[in-house]
PADOVEX-116712 format. One record per residue: y, x, z of N, C-alpha, C, CB in turn; residue in three letters; residue number from 0. Coordinates in steps of 0.2 Angstrom, whole numbers, plus 5000, padded with zeros to 4 digits. Glycine has a CB too. Example, Ala and Ser with C-alpha at 12.3 -4.5 7.8 and 13.67 -1.06 7.14 Angstrom:
REM PADOVEX-116712
n_py|n_px|n_pz|ca_py|ca_px|ca_pz|c_py|c_px|c_pz|cb_py|cb_px|cb_pz|aa|i
4972|5066|5039|4978|5062|5039|4984|5066|5039|4978|5057|5045|ALA|0
4989|5064|5035|4995|5068|5036|5000|5064|5039|4997|5070|5029|SER|1
REM end
This chain:
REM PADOVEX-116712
n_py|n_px|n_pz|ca_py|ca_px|ca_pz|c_py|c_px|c_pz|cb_py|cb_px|cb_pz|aa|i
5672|5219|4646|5671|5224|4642|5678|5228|4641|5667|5222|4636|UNK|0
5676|5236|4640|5686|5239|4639|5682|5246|4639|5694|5237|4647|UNK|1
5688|5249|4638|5687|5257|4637|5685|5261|4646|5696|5260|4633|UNK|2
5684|5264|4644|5683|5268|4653|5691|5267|4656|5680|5279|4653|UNK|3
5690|5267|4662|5698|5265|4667|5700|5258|4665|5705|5271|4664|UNK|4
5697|5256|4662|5704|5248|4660|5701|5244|4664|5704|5243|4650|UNK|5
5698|5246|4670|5698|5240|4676|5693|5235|4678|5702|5235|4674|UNK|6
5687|5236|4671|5679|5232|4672|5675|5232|4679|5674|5234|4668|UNK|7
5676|5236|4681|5672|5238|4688|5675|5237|4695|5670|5246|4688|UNK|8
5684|5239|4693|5686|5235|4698|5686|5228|4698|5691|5237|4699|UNK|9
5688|5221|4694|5686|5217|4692|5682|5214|4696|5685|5219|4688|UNK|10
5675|5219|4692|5669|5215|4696|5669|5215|4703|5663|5217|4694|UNK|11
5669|5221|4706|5671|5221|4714|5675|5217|4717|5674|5225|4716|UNK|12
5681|5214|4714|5685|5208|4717|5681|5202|4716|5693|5207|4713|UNK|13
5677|5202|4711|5674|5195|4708|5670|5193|4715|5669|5196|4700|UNK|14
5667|5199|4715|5661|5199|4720|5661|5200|4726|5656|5203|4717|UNK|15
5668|5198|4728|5668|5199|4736|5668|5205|4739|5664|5196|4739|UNK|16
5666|5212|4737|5665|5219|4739|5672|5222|4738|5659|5223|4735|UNK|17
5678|5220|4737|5686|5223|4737|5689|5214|4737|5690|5229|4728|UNK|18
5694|5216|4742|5701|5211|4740|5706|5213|4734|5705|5211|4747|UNK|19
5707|5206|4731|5713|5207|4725|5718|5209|4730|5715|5199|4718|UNK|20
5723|5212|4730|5732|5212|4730|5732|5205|4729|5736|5216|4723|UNK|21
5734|5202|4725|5738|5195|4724|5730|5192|4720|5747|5195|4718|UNK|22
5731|5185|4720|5728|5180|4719|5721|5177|4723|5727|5180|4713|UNK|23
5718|5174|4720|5711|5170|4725|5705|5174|4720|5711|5158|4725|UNK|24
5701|5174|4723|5694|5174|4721|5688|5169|4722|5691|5177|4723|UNK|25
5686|5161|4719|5683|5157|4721|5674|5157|4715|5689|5150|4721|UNK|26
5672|5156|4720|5664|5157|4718|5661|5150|4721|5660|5165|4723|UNK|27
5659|5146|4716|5656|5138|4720|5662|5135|4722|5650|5139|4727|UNK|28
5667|5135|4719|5673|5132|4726|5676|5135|4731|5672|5127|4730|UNK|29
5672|5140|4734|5673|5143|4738|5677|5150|4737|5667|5143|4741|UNK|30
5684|5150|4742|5686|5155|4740|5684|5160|4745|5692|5154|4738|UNK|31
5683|5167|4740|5681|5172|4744|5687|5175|4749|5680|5176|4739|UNK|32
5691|5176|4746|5697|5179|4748|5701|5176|4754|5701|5179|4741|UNK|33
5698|5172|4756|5701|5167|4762|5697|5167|4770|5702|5158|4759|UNK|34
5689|5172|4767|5685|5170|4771|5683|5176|4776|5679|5168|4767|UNK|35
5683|5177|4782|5682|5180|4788|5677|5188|4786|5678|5174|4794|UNK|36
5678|5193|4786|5675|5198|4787|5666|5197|4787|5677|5201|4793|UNK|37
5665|5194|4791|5661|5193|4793|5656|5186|4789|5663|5193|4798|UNK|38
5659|5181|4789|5660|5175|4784|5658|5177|4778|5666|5172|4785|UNK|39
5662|5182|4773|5661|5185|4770|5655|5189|4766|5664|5186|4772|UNK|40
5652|5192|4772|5643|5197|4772|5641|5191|4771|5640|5202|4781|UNK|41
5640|5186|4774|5635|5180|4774|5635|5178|4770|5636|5175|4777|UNK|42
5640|5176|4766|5641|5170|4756|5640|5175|4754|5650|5166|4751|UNK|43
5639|5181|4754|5636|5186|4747|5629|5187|4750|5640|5195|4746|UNK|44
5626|5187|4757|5619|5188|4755|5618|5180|4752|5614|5192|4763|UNK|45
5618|5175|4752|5617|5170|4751|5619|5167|4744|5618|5167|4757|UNK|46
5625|5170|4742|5627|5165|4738|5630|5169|4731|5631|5160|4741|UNK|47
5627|5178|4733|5628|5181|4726|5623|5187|4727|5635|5184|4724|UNK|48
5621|5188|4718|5615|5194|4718|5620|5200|4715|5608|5192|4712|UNK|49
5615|5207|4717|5619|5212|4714|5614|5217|4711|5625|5216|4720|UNK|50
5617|5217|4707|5614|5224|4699|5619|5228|4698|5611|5220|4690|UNK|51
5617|5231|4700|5622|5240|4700|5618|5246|4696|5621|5244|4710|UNK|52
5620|5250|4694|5618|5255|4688|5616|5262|4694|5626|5259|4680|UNK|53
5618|5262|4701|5614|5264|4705|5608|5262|4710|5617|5267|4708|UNK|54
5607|5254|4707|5602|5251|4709|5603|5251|4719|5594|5255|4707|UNK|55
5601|5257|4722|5601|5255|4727|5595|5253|4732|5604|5253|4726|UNK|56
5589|5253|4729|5583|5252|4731|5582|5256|4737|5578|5253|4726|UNK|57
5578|5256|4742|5576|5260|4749|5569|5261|4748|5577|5255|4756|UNK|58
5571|5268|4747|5563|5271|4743|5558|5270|4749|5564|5280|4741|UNK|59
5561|5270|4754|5553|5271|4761|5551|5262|4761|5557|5276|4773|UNK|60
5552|5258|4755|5550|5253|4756|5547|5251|4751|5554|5248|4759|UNK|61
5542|5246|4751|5537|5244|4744|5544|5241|4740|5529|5237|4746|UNK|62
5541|5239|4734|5543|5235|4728|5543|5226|4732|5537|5237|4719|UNK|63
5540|5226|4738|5539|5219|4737|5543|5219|4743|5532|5216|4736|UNK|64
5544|5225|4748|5550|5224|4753|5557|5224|4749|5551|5230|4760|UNK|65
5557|5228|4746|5564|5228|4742|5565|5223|4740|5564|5232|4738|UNK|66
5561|5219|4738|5567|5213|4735|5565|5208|4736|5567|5213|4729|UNK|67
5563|5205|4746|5563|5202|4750|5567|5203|4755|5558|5201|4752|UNK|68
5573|5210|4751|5577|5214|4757|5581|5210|4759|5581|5221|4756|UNK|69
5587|5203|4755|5592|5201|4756|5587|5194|4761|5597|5201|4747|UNK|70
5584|5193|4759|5581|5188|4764|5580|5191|4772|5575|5186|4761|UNK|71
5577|5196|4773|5577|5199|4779|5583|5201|4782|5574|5204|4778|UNK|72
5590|5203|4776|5594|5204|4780|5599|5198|4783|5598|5208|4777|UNK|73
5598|5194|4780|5600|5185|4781|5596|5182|4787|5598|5179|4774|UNK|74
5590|5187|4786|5587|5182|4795|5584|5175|4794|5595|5178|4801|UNK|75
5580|5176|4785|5576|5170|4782|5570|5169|4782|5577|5169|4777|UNK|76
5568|5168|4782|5558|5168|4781|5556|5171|4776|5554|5161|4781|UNK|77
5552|5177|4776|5551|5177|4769|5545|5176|4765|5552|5183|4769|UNK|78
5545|5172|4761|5540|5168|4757|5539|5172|4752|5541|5161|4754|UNK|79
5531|5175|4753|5530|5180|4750|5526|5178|4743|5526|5185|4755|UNK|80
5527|5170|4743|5524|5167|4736|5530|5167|4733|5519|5158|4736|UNK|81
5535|5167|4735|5542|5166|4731|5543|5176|4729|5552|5161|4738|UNK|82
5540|5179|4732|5542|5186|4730|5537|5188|4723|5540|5192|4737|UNK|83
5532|5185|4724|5526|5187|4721|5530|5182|4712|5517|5183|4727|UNK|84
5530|5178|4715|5533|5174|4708|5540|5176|4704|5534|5166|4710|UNK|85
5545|5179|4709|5549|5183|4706|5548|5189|4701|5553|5185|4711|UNK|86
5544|5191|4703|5541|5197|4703|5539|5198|4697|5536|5198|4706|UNK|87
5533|5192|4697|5530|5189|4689|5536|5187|4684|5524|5182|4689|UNK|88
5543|5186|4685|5546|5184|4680|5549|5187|4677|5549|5181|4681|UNK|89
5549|5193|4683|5552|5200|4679|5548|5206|4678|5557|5203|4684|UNK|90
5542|5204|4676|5536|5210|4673|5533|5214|4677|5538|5214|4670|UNK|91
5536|5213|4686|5532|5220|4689|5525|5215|4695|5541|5226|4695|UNK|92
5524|5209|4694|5518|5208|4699|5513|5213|4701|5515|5205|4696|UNK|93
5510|5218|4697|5507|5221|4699|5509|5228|4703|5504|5221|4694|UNK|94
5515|5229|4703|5518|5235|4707|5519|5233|4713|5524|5238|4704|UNK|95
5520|5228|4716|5522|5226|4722|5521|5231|4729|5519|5218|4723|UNK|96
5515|5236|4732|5514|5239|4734|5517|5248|4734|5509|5236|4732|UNK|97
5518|5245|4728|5521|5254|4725|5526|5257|4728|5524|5253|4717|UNK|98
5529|5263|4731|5535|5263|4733|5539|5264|4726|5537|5269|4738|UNK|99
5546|5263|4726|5552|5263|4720|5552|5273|4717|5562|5260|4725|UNK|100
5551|5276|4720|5549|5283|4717|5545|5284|4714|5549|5287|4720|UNK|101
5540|5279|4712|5534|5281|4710|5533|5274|4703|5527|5280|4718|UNK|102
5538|5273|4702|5541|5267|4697|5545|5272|4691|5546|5260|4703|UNK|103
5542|5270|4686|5548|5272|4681|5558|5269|4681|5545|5268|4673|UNK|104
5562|5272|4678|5567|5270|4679|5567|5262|4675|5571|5276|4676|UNK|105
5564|5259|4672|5563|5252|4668|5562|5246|4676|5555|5253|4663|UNK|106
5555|5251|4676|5552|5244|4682|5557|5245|4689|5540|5245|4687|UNK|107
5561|5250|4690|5564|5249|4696|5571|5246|4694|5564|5256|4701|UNK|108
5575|5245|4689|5577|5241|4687|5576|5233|4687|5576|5242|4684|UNK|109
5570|5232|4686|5566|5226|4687|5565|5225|4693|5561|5227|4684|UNK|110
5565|5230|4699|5565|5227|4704|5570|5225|4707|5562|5230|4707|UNK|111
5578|5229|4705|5583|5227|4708|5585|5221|4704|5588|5233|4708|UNK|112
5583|5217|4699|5584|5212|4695|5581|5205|4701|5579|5213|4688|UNK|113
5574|5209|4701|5571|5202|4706|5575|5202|4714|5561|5204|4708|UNK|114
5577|5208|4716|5579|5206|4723|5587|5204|4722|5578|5212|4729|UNK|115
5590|5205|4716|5597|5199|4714|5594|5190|4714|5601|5203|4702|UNK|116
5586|5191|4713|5584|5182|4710|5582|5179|4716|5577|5180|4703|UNK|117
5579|5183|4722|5577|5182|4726|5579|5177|4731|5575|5186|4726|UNK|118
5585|5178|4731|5590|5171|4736|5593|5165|4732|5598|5174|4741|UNK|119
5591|5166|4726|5593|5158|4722|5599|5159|4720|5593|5150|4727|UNK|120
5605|5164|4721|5611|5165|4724|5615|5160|4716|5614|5175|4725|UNK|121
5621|5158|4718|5626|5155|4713|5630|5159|4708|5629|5150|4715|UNK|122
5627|5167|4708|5632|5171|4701|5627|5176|4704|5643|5174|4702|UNK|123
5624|5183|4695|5623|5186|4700|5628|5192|4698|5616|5187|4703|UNK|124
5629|5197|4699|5636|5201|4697|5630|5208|4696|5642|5202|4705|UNK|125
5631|5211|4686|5629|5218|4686|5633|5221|4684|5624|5219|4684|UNK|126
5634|5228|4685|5637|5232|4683|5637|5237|4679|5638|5234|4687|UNK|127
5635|5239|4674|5633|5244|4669|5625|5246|4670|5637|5251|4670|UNK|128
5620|5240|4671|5614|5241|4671|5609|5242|4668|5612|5238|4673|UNK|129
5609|5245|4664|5607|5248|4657|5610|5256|4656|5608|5244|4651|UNK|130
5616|5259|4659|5619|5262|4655|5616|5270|4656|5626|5260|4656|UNK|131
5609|5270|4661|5604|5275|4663|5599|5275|4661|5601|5275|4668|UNK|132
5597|5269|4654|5591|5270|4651|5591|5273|4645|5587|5265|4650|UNK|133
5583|5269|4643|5585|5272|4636|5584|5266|4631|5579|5278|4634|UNK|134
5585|5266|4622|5588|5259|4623|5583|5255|4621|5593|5258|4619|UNK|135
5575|5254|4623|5571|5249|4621|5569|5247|4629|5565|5252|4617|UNK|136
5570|5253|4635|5570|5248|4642|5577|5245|4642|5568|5252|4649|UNK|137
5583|5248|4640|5589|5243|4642|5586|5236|4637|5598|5248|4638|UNK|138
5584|5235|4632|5584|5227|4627|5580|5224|4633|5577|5226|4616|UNK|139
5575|5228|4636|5569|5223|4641|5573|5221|4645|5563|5227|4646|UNK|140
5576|5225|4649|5582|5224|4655|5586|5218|4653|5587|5232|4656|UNK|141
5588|5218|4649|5595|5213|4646|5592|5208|4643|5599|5216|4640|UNK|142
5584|5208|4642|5581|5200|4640|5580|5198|4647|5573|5200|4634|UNK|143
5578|5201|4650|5578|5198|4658|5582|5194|4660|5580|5203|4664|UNK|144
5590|5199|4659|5594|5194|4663|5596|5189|4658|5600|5197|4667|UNK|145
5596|5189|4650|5596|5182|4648|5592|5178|4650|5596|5182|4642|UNK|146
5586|5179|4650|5579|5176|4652|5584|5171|4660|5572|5184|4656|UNK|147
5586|5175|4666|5588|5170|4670|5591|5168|4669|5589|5171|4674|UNK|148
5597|5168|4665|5603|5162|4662|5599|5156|4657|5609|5167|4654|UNK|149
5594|5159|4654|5592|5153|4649|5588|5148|4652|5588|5155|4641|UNK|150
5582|5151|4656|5576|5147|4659|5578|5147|4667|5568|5151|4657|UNK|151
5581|5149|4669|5583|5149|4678|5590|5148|4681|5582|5155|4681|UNK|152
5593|5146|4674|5599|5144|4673|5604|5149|4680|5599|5133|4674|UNK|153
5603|5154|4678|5610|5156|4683|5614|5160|4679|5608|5160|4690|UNK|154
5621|5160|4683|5626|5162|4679|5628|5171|4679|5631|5158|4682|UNK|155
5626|5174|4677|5625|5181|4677|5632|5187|4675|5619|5182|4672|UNK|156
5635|5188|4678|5643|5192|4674|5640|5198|4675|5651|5191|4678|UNK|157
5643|5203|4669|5639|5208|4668|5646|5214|4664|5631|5205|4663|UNK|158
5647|5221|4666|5651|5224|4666|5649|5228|4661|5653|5226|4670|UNK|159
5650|5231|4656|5649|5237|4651|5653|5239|4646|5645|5235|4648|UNK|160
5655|5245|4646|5656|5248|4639|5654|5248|4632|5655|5251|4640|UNK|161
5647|5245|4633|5645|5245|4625|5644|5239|4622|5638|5248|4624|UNK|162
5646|5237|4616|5645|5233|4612|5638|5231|4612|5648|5236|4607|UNK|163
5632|5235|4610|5626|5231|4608|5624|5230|4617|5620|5235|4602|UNK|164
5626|5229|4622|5624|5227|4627|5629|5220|4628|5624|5232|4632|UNK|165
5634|5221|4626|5638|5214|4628|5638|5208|4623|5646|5215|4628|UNK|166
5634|5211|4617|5632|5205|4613|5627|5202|4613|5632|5205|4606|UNK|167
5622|5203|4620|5620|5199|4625|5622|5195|4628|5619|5200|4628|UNK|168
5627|5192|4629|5631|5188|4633|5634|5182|4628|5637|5191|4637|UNK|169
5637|5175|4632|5638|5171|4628|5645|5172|4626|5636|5164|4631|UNK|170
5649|5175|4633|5657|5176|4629|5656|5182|4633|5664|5170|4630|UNK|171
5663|5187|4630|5664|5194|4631|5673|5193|4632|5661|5199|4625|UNK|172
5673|5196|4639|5681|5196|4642|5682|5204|4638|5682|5196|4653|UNK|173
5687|5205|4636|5691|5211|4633|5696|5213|4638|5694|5209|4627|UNK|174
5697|5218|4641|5702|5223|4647|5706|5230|4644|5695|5225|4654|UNK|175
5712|5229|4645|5716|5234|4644|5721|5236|4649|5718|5233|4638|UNK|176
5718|5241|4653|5723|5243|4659|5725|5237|4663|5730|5245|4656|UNK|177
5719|5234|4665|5720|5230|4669|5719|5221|4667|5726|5232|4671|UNK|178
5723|5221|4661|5724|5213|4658|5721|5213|4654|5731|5210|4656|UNK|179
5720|5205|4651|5713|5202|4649|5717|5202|4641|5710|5192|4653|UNK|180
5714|5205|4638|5719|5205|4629|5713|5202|4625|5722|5216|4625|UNK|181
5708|5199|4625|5703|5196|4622|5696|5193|4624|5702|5199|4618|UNK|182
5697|5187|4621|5690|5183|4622|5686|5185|4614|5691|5173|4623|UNK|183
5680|5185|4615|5674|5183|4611|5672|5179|4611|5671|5186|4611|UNK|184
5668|5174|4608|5662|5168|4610|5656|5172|4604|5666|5158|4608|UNK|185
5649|5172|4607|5645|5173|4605|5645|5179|4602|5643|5169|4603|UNK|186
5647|5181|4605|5651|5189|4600|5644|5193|4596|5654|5197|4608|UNK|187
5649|5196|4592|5643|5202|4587|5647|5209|4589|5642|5201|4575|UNK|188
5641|5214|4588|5641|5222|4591|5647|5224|4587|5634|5227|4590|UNK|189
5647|5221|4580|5653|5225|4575|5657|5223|4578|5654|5225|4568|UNK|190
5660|5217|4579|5667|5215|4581|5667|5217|4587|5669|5208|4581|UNK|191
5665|5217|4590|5666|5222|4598|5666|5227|4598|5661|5222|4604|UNK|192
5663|5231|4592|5666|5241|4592|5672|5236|4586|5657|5251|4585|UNK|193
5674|5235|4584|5681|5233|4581|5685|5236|4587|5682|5223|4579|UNK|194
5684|5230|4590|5688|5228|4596|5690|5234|4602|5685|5222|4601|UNK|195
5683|5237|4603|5684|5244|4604|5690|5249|4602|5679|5247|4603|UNK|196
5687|5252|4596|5693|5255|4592|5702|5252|4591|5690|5253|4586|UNK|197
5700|5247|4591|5706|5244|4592|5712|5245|4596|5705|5240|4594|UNK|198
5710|5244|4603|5711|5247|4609|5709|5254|4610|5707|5244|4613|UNK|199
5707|5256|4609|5707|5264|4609|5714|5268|4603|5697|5266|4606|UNK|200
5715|5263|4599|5720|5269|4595|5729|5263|4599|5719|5269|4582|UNK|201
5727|5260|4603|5733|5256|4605|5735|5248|4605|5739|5259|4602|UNK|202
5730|5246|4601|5732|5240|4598|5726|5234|4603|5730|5241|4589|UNK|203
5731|5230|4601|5728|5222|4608|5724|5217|4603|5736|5217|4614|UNK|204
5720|5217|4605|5714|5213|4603|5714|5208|4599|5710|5212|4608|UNK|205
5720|5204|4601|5722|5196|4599|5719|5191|4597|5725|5196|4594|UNK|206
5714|5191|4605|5708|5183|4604|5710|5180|4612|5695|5186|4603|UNK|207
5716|5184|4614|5715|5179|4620|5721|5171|4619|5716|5184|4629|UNK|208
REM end
C-alpha cells in the first residue's frame, strides 16, 4: 500500500515473475524466479501463481466456464470440468458458467477472474487494485472472496492498493514510499492506514518498519 508512483505495482510485477528486479532474487515456494529460463519461467506462473488484475482480462468470445479453465488449457492439463463447476460455486457464479463475460455485470466478471486465479491450486495468488472499478458493496463481495480463499483454501493472496478500507482486509499491510518499505501494519485498521497515508503524503515516514 502507498501513494500513487511509490512502486506497489511495480513490486508486484517483480513478485510475480511478469518483470525482472535490477538487483536481488525473487523466490516463490523456494523457487527462485529470477534465475529461471524464459521459458521455465511461463510454466511456474501458469502452474504455480494466480493473477487478479483491475483489467481482468477475460476473453470475451469465451463462456465464464472456458475462461477460467483457461490457465489449464494453456498448461496442456485436463480440464476437470467438476473442479470448474466447484470453483465456480465458491465464488458465487455457478449458474453463469455458459454466459459470455460481456453479458456479466462488472461484480460476477470479477468473480470470474477470481475463479480462474483458484483454478490451478497455484501457491500465491497476485492482485492488483481489484476492486478499484467497482462500487463499494461489490468491492466488500470481491474482498470477502479472496479472504474467503486465505481462510478456508488456505492460500496465500498478495494484494496491491491504494485504499485503506481495502487493505484492512488483509492480515498485514507493507507501506511503500518511492520505492522502499517505510512500514508494517499487523491486522491493520482503515484509520491508521489513512494516518499512514497522510503521513506520507505531507513527507513524513511511517515508522512501523
Amino acid at each position: 500500500m502507498g501513494l500513487s508512483g511509490c512502486g506497489k505495482s511495480t513490486l508486484l510485477q517483480c513478485a510475480a515473475g511478469l518483470d525482472q528486479p535490477t538487483v536481488g532474487s525473487v523466490r516463490i515456494g523456494g523457487t527462485d524466479v529470477t534465475r529461471l529460463s524464459r521459458k521455465k519461467l511461463s510454466v511456474f506462473r501458469r502452474e504455480r501463481v494466480g493473477f487478479v488484475f483491475q483489467a481482468l482480462n477475460l476473453v470475451p468470445t469465451l463462456s465464464v466456464s472456458e475462461n477460467i479453465a483457461l490457465p489449464l488449457r494453456l498448461d496442456g492439463r485436463h480440464v476437470d470440468h467438476k473442479r470448474v463447476r466447484e470453483v465456480a460455486g465458491q465464488v458465487g457464479i455457478a449458474g453463469q458458467l455458459r454466459r459470455l463475460p460481456d453479458t456479466l455485470s462488472g461484480g460476477q466478471r470479477q468473480r470470474v477472474a477470481i475463479a480462474r486465479a483458484l483454478i490451478a491450486d497455484p501457491w500465491v495468488i497476485f492482485a492488483d487494485e481489484p476492486t478499484a472499478a467497482l462500487d463499494p458493496y461489490i468491492s466488500d463481495a470481491v474482498l470477502g472472496l479472496l479472504r474467503h480463499a486465505v481462510d478456508e483454501l488456505h492460500q496465500t493472496v498478495i494484494l496491491v492498493t491504494h485504499a485503506p478500507n481495502v487493505a484492512a482486509w488483509a492480515d498485514r499491510v507493507l507501506l511503500l514510499d518511492h520505492g522502499r518499505l517505510v512500514g508494517v501494519r499487523e491486522s491493520p485498521d482503515p484509520a491508521e492506514l489513512a494516518g499512514d497515508l497522510r503521513r506520507l503524503g505531507a513527507g513524513e515516514v511511517a515508522g512501523h518498519a
